[in-house]
N, C-alpha and C positions, 0 to 999 in steps of 0.2 A: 514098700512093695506095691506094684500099681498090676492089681488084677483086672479085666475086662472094663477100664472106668475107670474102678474103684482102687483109692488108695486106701494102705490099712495102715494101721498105727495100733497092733495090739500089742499094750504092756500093762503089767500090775502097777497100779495107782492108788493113792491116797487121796482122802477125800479131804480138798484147801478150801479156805472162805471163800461165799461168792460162787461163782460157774466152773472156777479153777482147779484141775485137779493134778499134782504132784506125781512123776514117778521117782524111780531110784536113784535115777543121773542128776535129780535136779532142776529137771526142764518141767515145763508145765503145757497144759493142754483148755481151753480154750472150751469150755464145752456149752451147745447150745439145745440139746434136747438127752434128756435121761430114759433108760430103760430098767426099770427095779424088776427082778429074777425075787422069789418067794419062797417058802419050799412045795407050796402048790403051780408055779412055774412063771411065766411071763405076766406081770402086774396089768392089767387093761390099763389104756389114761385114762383119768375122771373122766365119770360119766358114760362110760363104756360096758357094755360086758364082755367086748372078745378083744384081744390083744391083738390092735391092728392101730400101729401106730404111722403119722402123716408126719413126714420130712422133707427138706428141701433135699436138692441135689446137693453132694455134696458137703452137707452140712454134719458137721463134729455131732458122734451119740457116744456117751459114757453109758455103759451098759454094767448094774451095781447089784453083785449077788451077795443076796442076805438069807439066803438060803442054809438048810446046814450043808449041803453038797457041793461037790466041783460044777459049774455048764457051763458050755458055751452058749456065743449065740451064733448059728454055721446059717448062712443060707441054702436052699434046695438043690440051688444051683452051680453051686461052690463060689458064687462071685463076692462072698464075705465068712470071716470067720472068727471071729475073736481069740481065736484060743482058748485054755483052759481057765475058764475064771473062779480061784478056790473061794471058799466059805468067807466069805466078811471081804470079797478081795471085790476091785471094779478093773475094765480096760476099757478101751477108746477105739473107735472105728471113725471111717469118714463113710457117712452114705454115698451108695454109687452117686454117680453125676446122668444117668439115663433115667429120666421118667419113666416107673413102670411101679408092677408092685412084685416085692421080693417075699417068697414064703420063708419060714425060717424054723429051726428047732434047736434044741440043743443036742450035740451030739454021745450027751452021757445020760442027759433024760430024755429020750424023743418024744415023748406027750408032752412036752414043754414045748409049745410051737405058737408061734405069731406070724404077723403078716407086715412088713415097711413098705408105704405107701409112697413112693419116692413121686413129689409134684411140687410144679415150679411154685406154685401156693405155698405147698409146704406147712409144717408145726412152726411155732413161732417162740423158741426157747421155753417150751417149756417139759413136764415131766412128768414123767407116767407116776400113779402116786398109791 
């Protein structure tokens, strides 16, 4: 589904050796930046204290809740949304392809809120930790 830009790819995944991550069908996804969910909420990246993560456009994020809870991760805007991601469970988005920056929450905890710094700089595969 291609929202404003952005295409979305959210399904429940398992977690493969390497960047790769398995869904139910078979297929595998490609992933080059992580986002860890906590049960205190969005994990900052090292060396951070606010969860404000730097991506390319475009670029594959596995978003991995280790929480005990369901979240998502929706942004403000509605131009991303994961769906409901349960307790132990991960899914996959593709960051817009528009440089900007996206607020975001979850919409079963909303004090669970970040910010994706979408720029052609961009993170450079790595993951919030």
């Amino acid at each position: 589904v291609a929202i404003s830009g952005l295409a979305l790819s959210a399904c429940e995944l398992n977690n493969m050796p390497g960047n790769e991550f398995g869904n139910n069908n078979g297929s595998f996804i490609k992933a080059g930046y992580y986002i860890n969910v906590n049960n205190e909420g969005f994990e900052p990246p090292s060396g951070q204290s606010r969860p404000v993560y730097t991506v390319r456009p475009g670029e594959k994020i596995v978003v991995r809740n280790f929480s005990r809870d369901n979240v998502s991760m929706t942004a403000a805007n509605g131009s991303f949304n994961t769906g409901i991601i349960p307790a132990g469970g991960s899914a996959a988005i593709t960051a817009p392809t528009t440089p900007g920056t996206y607020s975001f929450d979850s919409e079963n905890q909303t004090y669970f809120q970040g910010v994706l710094d979408v720029t052609s700089s961009g993170g450079s595969s790595s993951s919030a930790s």
